[in-house]
C-alpha positions as CSV (number, residue, x, y, z in Angstrom):
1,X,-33.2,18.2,12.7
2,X,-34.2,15.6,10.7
3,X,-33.1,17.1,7.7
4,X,-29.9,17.3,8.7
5,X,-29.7,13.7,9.6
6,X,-31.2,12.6,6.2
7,X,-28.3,14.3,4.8
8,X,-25.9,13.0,7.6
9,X,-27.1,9.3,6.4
10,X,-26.5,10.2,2.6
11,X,-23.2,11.4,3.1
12,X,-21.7,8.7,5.0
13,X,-23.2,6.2,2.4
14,X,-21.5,8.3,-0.2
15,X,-18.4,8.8,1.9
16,X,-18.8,4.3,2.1
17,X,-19.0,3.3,-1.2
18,X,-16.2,5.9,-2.4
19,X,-14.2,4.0,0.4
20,X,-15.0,0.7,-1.2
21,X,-14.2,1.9,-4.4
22,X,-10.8,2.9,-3.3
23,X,-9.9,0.0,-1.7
24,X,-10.8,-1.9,-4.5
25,X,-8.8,0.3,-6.5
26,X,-5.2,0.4,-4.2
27,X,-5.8,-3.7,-3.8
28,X,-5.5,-4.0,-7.8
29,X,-2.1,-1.7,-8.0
30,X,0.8,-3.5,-7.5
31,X,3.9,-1.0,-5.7
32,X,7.4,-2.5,-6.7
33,X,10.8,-1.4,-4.5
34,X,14.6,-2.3,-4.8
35,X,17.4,-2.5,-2.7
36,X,21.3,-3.2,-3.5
37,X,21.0,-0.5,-6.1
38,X,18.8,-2.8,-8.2
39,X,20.0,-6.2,-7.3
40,X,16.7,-6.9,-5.5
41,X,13.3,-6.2,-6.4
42,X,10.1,-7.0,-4.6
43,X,6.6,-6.4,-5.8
44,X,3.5,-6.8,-4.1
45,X,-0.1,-6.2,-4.2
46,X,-2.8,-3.6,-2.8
47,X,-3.8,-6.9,-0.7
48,X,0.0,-6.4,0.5
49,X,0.3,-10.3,-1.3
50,X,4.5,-11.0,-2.3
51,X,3.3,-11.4,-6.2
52,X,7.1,-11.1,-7.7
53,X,10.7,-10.8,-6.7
54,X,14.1,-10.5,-8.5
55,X,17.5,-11.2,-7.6
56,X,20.3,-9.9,-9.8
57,X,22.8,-12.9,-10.3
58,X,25.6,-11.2,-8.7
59,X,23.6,-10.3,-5.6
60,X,23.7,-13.9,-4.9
61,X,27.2,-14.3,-3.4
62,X,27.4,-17.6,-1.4
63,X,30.1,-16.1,0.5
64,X,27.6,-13.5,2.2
65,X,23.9,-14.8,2.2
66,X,23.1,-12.2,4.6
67,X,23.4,-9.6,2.2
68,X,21.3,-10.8,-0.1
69,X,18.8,-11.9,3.1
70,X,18.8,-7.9,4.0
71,X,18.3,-6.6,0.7
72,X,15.4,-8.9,0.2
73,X,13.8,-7.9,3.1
74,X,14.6,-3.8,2.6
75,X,13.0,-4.6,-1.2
76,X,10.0,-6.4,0.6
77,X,9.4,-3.7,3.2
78,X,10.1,-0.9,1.1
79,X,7.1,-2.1,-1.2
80,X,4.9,-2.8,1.8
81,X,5.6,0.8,3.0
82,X,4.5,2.0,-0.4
83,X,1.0,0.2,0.2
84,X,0.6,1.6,3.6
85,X,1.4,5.1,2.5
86,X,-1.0,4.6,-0.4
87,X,-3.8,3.7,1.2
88,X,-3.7,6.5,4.0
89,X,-3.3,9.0,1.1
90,X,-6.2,7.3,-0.2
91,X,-8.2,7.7,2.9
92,X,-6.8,10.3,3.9
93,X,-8.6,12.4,0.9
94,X,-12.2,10.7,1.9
95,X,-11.7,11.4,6.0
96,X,-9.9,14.7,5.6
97,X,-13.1,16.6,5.7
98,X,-15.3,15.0,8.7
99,X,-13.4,17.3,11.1
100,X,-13.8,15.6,14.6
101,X,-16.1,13.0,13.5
102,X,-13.8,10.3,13.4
């Protein structure tokens, strides 16, 4: 038994610092969506941080703000949906195999 719970320790330290690394890894990406058919872009971080955004001059139509206010917020969202699904792919590979552990 205590074997096994050496190896229990040594794995979960291994299965830690991959973890770590990963994170690290995703917060360093940057994940970039548009909306309008390309009159928005927003990009943001692993750290899901707004680092950029673009608007198209013609998106900005002062006769209909809240088009351009919707396709920011699709772009934005859309890129923060990108970091979600990233890092549960991410996680998913390290978790996948403990089974009913977690």
């Amino acid at each position: 038994m205590p074997g096994n719970m050496n190896n229990l320790m040594k794995q979960a330290q291994r299965m830690q610092r991959q973890m770590a690394e990963q994170t690290k890894a995703l917060e360093e990406k940057e994940f970039s969506f548009s909306a309008g058919g390309g009159a928005v872009e927003a990009t943001v971080s692993g750290k899901k941080d707004l680092t950029k955004i673009v608007i198209k001059p013609e998106a900005a139509d002062p006769e209909d703000v809240e088009t351009l206010q919707d396709m920011i917020m699709a772009a934005v969202n859309g890129a923060l949906k990108q970091v979600d699904e990233a890092s549960e792919a991410a996680m998913g590979s390290l978790t996948g195999g403990l089974g009913g552990l977690m």
